[in-house]
C-alpha positions as a Markdown table, in Angstrom:
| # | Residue | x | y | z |
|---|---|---|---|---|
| 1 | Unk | 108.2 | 105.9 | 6.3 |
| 2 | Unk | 111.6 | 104.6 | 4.7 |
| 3 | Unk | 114.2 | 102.6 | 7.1 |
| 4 | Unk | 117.4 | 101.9 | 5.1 |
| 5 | Unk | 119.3 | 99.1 | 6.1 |
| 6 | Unk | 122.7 | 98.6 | 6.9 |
| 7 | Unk | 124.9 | 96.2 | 4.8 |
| 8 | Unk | 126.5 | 93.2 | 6.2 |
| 9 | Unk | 130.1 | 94.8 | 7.2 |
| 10 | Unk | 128.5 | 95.8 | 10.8 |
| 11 | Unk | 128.6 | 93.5 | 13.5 |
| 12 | Unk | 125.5 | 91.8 | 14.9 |
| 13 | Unk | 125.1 | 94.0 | 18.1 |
| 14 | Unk | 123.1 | 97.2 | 18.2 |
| 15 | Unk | 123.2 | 99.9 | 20.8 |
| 16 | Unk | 119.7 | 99.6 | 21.5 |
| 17 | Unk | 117.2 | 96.9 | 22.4 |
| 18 | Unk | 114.4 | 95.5 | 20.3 |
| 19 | Unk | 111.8 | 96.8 | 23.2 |
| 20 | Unk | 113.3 | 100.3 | 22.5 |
| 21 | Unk | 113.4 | 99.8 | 18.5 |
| 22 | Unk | 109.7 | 99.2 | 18.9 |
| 23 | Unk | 108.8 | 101.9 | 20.6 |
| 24 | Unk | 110.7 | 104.6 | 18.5 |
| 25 | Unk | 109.1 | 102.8 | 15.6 |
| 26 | Unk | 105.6 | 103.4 | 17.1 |
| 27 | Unk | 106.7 | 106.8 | 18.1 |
| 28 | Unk | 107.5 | 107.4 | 14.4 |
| 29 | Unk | 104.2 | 105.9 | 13.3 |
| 30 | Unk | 101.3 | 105.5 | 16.7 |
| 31 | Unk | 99.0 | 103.5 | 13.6 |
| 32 | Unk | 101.8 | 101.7 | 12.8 |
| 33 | Unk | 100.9 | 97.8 | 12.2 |
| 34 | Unk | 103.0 | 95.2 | 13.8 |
| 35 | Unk | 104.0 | 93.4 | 10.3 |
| 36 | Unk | 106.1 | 96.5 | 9.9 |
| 37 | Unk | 107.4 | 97.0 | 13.0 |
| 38 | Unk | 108.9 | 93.4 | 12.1 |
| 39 | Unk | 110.4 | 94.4 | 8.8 |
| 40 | Unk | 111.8 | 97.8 | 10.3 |
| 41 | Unk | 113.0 | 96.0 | 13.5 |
| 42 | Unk | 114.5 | 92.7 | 11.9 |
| 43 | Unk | 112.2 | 90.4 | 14.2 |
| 44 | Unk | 109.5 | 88.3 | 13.4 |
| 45 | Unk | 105.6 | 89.4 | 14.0 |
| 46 | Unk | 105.4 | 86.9 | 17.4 |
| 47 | Unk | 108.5 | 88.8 | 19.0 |
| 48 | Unk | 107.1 | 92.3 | 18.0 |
| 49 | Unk | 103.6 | 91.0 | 19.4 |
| 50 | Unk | 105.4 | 89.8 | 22.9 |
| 51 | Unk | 107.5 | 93.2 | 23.0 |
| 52 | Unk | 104.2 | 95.3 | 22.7 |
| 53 | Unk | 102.6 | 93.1 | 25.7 |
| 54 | Unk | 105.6 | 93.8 | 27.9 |
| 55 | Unk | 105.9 | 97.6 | 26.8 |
| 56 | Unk | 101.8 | 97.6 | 27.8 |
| 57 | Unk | 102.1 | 95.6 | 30.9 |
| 58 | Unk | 104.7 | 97.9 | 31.9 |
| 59 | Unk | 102.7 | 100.9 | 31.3 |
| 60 | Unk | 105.3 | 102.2 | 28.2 |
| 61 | Unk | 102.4 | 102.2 | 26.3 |
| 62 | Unk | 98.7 | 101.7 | 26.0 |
| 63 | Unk | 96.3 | 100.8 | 23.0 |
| 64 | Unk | 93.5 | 102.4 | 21.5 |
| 65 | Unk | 90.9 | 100.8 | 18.8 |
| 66 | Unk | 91.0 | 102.8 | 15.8 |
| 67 | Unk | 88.5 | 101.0 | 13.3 |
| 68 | Unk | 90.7 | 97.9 | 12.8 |
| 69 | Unk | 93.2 | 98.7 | 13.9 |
| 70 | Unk | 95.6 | 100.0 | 17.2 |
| 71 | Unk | 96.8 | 103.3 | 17.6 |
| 72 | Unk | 99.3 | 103.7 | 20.1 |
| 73 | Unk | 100.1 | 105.5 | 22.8 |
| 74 | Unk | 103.9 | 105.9 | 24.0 |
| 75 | Unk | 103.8 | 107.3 | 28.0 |
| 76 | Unk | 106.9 | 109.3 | 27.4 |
| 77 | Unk | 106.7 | 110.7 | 31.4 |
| 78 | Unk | 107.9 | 107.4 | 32.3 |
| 79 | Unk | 111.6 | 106.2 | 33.8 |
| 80 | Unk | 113.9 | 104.1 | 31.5 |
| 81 | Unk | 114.3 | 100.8 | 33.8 |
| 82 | Unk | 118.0 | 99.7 | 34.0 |
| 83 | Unk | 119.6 | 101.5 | 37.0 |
| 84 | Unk | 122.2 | 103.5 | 35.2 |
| 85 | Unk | 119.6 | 105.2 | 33.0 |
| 86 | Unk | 116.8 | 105.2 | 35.3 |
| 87 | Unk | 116.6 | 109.2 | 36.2 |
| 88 | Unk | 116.0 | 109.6 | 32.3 |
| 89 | Unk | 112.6 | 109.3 | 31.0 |
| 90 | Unk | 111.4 | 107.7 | 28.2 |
| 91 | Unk | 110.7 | 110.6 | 26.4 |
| 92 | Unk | 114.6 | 112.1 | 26.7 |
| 93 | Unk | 115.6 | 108.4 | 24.6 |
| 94 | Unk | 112.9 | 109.6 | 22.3 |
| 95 | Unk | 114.6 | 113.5 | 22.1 |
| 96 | Unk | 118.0 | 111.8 | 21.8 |
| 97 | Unk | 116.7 | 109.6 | 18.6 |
| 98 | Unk | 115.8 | 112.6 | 17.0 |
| 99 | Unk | 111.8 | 111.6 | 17.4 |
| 100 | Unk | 111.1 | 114.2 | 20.2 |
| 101 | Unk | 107.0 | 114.1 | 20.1 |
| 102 | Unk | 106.5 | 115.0 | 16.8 |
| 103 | Unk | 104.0 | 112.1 | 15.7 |
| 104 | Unk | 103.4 | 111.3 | 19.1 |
| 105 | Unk | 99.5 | 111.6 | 20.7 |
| 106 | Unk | 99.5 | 113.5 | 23.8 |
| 107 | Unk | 99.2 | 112.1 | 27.3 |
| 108 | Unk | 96.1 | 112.6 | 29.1 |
């Protein structure tokens, strides 16, 4: 998987959160490991580690033990949280990213 990134001349913001980076990163890549969800992101390995245990505690996501290593599952039946968004799933940010659930396990 290939993120380019953008030169200097944009400004600091982003549209989207770090929690939502994450999780269109893992919908991307469910075996994906959390050193490069830090390089794709732009965090470091302790943020992207406290963003999964949110996203889990929340129920965005769950874990399962692959050998050595996580596979993730993205719950994409679930409601964005902020109020204005909040009749959209997570699953319709997904579509609108162009990640859809190609990639993604199933629900059970």
């Amino acid at each position: 998987m290939t993120f380019r990134m953008e030169s200097d001349r944009r400004t600091s913001w982003t549209f989207l959160t770090n929690h939502s980076h994450v999780l269109i990163c893992i919908a991307r890549d469910p075996m994906v490991r959390t050193r490069e969800l830090a390089i794709w992101v732009g965090i470091t390995e302790r943020a992207v580690q406290r963003i999964l245990a949110d996203l889990a505690a929340a129920g965005y996501l769950s874990r399962q033990r692959v050998g050595r290593r996580n596979r993730y599952i993205v719950h994409k039946h679930l409601h964005l949280r902020h109020q204005i968004e909040a009749s959209r799933q997570i699953g319709d940010l997904l579509a609108l990213i162009g990640e859809g659930s190609t990639g993604m396990p199933e629900e059970k």
